[in-house]
N, C-alpha and C positions, 0 to 999 in steps of 0.2 A: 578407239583410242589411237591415235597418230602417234607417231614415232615420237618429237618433243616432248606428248604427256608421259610417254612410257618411260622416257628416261628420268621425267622429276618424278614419278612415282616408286622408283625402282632405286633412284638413288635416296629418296627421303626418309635420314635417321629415323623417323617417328614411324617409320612401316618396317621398320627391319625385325626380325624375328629373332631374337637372343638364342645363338648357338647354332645357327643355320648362316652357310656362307649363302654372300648376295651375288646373284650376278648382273649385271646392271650394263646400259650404256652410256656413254658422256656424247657431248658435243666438243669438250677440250681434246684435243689429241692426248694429252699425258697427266690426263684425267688423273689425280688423286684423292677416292672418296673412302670413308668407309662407317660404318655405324657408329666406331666410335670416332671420328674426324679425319688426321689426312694419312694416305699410306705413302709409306716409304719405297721406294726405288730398293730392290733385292740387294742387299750386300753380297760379301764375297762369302761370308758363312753361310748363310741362305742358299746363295746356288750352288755352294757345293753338294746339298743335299739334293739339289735337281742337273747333279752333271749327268748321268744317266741320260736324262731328259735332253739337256742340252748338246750333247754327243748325239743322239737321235735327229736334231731339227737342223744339225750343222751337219749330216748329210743329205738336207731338201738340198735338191736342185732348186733356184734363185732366191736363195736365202742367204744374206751376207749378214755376219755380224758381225758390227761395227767396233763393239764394247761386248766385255764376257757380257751375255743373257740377252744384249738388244740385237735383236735381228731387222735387217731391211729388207726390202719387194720392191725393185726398180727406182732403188735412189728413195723410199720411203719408209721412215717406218712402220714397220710391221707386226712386232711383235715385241714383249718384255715384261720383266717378272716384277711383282710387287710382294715384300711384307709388311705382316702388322702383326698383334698378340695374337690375332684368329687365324693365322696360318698365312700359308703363301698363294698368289694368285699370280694369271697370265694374263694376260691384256693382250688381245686377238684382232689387229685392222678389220674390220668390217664397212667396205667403202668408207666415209668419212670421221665414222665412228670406231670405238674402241667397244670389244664386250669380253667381259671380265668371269677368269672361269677359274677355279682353286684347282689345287694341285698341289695338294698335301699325300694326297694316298696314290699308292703304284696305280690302280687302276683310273685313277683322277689324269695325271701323266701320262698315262696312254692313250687315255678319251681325248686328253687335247693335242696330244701330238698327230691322232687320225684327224681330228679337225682342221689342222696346221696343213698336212696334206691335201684334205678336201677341199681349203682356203686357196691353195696353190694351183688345185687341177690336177692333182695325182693322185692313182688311184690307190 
């Protein structure tokens, strides 16, 4: 399966699993998918419950946030939160793609903040 199939299979409502978050890729940069149709861009009540989080990623070295939650990587971006009823998700650059990873639970938030680092080259 090539990368193309993986993302229409991984984004396609009809394979989603009722109560399991998706993680998926897009080819849109600010991909908005979700089982149940489109997600929203993290308000400001939303990330106040990932300031923790965002306190954490606004000490990576070359990570500029542009707007509270959207982070850049040399003039692009990088990184930024999404809600929906299913909880809250991050949207992670992966060369030209986005891969989407939840972050509702403290140890969710750590998993991607180590990923956040490993994305950058730190160890």
């Amino acid at each position: 399966m090539n990368l193309s199939d993986k993302a229409r299979v991984e984004n396609d409502p009809q394979r989603a699993i009722p109560g399991r978050p998706q993680t998926f890729l897009s080819q849109v940069p600010d991909a908005q998918f979700s089982a149940g149709g489109t997600m929203k861009h993290a308000g400001s009540t939303a990330l106040d419950q990932l300031e923790r989080t965002l306190h954490d990623l606004r000490e990576l070295p070359g990570l500029k946030e542009k707007s509270r939650g959207v982070f850049y990587q040399a003039g692009k971006a990088f990184l930024h939160f999404h809600e929906d009823p299913t909880g809250l998700y991050a949207d992670l650059r992966r060369g030209d793609l986005f891969e989407r990873f939840p972050v509702n639970a403290v140890t969710e938030r750590a998993e991607f903040v180590e990923r956040v680092r490993l994305a950058l080259g730190h160890r």
